[in-house]
N, C-alpha and C positions, 0 to 999 in steps of 0.2 A: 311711259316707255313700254314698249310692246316686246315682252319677252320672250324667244323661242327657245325651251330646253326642250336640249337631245338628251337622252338617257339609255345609252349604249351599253347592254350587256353583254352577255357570252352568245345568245344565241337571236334575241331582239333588238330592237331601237324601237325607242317611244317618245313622241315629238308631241309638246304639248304648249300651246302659245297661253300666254298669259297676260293678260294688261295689268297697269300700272298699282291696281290695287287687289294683285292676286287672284282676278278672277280667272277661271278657265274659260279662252274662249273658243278654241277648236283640242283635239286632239287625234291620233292617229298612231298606228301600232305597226310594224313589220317583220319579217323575219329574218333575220340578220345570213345569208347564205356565203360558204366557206370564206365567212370573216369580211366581205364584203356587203355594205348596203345596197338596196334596189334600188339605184340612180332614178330611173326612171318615176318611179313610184315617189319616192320621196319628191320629186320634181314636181308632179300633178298633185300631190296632197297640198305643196308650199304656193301653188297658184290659187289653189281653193281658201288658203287660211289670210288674202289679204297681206298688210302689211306688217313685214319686223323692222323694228329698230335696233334691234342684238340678240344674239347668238350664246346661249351658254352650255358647256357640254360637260358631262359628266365623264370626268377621267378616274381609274382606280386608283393609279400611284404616281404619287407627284414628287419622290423621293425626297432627302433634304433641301433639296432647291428649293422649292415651292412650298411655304406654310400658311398661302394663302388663294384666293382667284387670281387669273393673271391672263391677260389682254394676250391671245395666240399670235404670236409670230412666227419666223423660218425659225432662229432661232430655238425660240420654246417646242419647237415642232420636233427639233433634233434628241431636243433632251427628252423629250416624252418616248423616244424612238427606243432610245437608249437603256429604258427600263421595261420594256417588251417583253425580255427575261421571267423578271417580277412580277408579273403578272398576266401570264400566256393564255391566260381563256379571257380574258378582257381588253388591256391594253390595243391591241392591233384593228380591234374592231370600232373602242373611240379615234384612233388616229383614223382609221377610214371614215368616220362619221364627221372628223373634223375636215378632210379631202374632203370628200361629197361635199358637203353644208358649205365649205368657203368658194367652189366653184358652181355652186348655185346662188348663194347671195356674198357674194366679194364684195361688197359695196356696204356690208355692215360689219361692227366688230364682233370678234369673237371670243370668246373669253372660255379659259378651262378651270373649271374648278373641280377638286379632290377628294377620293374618298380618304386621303390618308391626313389632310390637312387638320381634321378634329383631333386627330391623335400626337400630333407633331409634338407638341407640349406634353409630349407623358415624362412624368418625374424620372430622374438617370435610372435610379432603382427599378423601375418598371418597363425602362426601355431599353436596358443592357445585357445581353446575351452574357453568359459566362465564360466565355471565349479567350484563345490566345489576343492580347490590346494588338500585336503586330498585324491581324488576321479583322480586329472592327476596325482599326484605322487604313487598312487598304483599300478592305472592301465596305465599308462603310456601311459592317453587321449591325444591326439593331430590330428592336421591334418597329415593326411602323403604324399596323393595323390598317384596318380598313372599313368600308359602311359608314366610313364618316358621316357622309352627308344624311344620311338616316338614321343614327344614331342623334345627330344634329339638332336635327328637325323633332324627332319624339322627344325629347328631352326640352328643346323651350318649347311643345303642346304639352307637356305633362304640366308644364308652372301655369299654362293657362287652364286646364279642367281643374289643379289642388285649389288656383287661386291666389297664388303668391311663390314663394319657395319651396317649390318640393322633396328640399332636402338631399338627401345619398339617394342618390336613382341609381338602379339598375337596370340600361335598354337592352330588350333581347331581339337584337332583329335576324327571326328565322324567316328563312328564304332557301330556294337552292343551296346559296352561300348563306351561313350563318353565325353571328358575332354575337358578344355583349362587349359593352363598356361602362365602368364604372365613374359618375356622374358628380359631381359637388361643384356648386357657384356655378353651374355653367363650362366647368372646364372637366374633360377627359382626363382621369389619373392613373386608369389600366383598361387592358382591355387585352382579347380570347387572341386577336391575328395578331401574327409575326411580322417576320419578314417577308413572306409571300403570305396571302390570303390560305396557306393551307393547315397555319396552326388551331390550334382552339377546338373547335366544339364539330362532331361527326355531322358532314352535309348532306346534299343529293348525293352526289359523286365523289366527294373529299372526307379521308379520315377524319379531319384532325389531326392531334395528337400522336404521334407515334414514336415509338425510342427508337432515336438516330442510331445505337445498335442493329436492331431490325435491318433499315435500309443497309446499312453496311455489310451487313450478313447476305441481303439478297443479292448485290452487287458481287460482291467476293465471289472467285471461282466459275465466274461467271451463270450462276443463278439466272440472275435477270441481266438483259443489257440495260445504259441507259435511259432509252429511249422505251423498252417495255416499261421499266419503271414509274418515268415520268406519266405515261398512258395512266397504266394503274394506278398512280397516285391522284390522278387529277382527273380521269374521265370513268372510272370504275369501280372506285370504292365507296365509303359513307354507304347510305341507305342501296347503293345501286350494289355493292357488295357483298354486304349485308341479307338484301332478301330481294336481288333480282332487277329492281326499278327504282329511279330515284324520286317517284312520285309519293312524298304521304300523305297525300289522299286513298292513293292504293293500296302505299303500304300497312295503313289506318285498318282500311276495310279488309282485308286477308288477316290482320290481327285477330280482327274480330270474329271473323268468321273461322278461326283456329288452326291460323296456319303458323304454322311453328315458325318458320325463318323470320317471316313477317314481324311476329311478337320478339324476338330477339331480337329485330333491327330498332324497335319502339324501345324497348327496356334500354338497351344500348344508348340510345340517342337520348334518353329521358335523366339517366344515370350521367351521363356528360353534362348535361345541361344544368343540373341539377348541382353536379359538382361543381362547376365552375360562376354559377350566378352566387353559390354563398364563397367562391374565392372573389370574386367584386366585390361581395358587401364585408368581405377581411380589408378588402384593400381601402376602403370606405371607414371603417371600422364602426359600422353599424348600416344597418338598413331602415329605408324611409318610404321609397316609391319604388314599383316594378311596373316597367312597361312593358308589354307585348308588340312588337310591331313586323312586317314582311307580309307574305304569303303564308305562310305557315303559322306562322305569331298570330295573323286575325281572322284565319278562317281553319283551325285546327282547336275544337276546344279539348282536345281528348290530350293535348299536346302541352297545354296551361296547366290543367289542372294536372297533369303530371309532374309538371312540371314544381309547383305550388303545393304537391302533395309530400312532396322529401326537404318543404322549408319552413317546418311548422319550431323548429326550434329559433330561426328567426324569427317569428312573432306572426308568420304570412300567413293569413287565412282567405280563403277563395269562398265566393256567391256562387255556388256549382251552380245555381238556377240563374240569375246572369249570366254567367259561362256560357252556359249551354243553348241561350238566344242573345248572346253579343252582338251588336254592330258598331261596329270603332263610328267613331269615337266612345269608349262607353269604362264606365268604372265596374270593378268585376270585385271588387274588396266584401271579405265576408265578416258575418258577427264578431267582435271581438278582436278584429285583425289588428296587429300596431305598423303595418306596413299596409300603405293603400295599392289597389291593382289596377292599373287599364291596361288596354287594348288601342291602339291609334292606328289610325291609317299611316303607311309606310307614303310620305309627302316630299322626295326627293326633289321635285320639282318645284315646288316652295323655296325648301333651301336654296337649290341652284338657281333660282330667279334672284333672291336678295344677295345671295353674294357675286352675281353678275352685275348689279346695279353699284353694289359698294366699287368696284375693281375698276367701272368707268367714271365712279363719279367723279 
């Protein structure tokens, strides 16, 4: 079966066809413009790439409906509409990639699979807001998390590089958007995102963490409107607030070269990261395996071994000289370490292949 995943982010789409035993056999990149795909473009790539047999699209939030892949109908089409909310720099852009993609090949199924589907099973304690019950059972508060499918994916490629079971994993997939989740038997028992993709760990553009005081104070009096807010929460802060750009590669290199905002966007982001990989391995109650995966996770080594550098009382010891010429797939574990390290390529496309084939079979 010849698989086409779309992989619809905030501001791309990456279409990548795959045969029946995982090979890549075409792939293709574009720019995702005011939330819309380039119909056209996407149409002369899919004449180029031969035949599909299905269709599988990467969705960010599948809410509790979906704890699994699931065959796109009007239906499923509505309910995916409906959490647009929850996740407004992604959502709207897979619903247009699933428009596009079904009136270019209508004649195959299509199936959505979830970034939040890995986390659906997070233990009550870990998925329960401390909230008035009248206020989770209306609105059906919880955590949901997200990066499923990458998180997914690095976690059974870490059992293949240890070799069997790898134990309490810790996935840290940095990217623009950035998560961990904490890993045992294969199944997600915590993890950095919420309810919306904007808790946990400081991004491109996204805090994190912030005390719901804060927002409330900026709101009050009218401070801010809503609508400023929501800007600022989700297209202006994290590293873009911080020192300017939400690129760290840039903001790496103005570190370095001494620039003050810059290095406090790095300490910042490292001190987050830092805290919250040894709250996964509490919730684990020990550490075994740490993976690196995204953009940032496999081609940032200045960013690992920060990372690796405030986790020496977990047992973590880093290869700086590995580090420092990694190529994922690669082990990065140093002398003495009792916690092994890699680095993996971020393989969304993998995941969303095998659970496109589970959903039709």
């Amino acid at each position: 079966m010849r698989i086409l995943v779309v992989n619809t982010g905030s501001t791309s789409v990456k279409l990548r066809l795959l045969d029946s035993d995982d090979t890549l056999l075409e792939r293709r990149d574009f720019d995702v413009v005011d939330g819309r795909l380039p119909a056209d473009d996407v149409a002369e790539a899919l004449r180029g790439f031969g035949g599909v047999d299905a269709v599988g699209h990467r969705v960010v939030h599948g809410g509790t409906a979906y704890r699994s892949a699931v065959r796109i109908d009007d239906k499923v089409r509505r309910r995916l509409r409906s959490l647009v909310e929850l996740a407004p720099l992604h959502q709207p852009q897979a619903l247009s990639a699933i428009d596009v993609l079904g009136e270019l090949l209508p004649d195959v199924p299509h199936v959505a699979c979830f970034d939040t589907t890995f986390h659906s099973d997070l233990p009550e304690a870990a998925a329960t807001y401390a909230l008035p019950a009248s206020w989770r059972d209306r609105y059906t508060l919880r955590r949901y998390g997200f990066h499923g499918l990458s998180h997914a994916y690095a976690a059974r490629r870490s059992a293949d590089l240890v070799g069997g079971d790898p134990g309490r994993v810790v996935v840290a997939h940095l990217g623009a958007g950035a998560s961990l989740s904490a890993v045992r038997g294969g199944r997600c028992v915590d993890t950095t995102m919420g309810f919306t993709p904007l808790e946990g760990l400081v991004m491109a553009t996204r805090p994190g963490d912030v005390d719901p005081g804060l927002v409330l104070w900026l709101l009050r009096e009218g401070r801010l409107t809503y609508e400023e807010l929501d800007l600022g929460l989700t297209h202006r802060s994290g590293l873009a607030g911080l020192a300017g750009t939400p690129d760290m590669r840039e903001v790496v290199a103005r570190a370095d070269a001494g620039d003050a905002d810059a290095r406090l966007a790095v300490d910042v982001y490292l001190y987050r990261l830092r805290g919250k990989v040894a709250a996964m391995a509490a919730a684990l109650d020990g550490l075994d395996t740490l993976v690196f995966t995204g953009g940032v996770g496999e081609h940032q080594p200045l960013v690992r071994s920060g990372a690796v550098g405030g986790l020496g009382f977990l047992g973590v010891r880093l290869d700086e000289a590995a580090n420092a010429e990694a190529e994922p797939d690669a082990e990065l574990t140093g002398p003495g370490s009792r916690v092994r390290v890699f680095v993996i390529t971020a393989r969304e496309d993998l995941q969303i292949a095998g659970e496109t084939r589970e959903a039709l079979a």
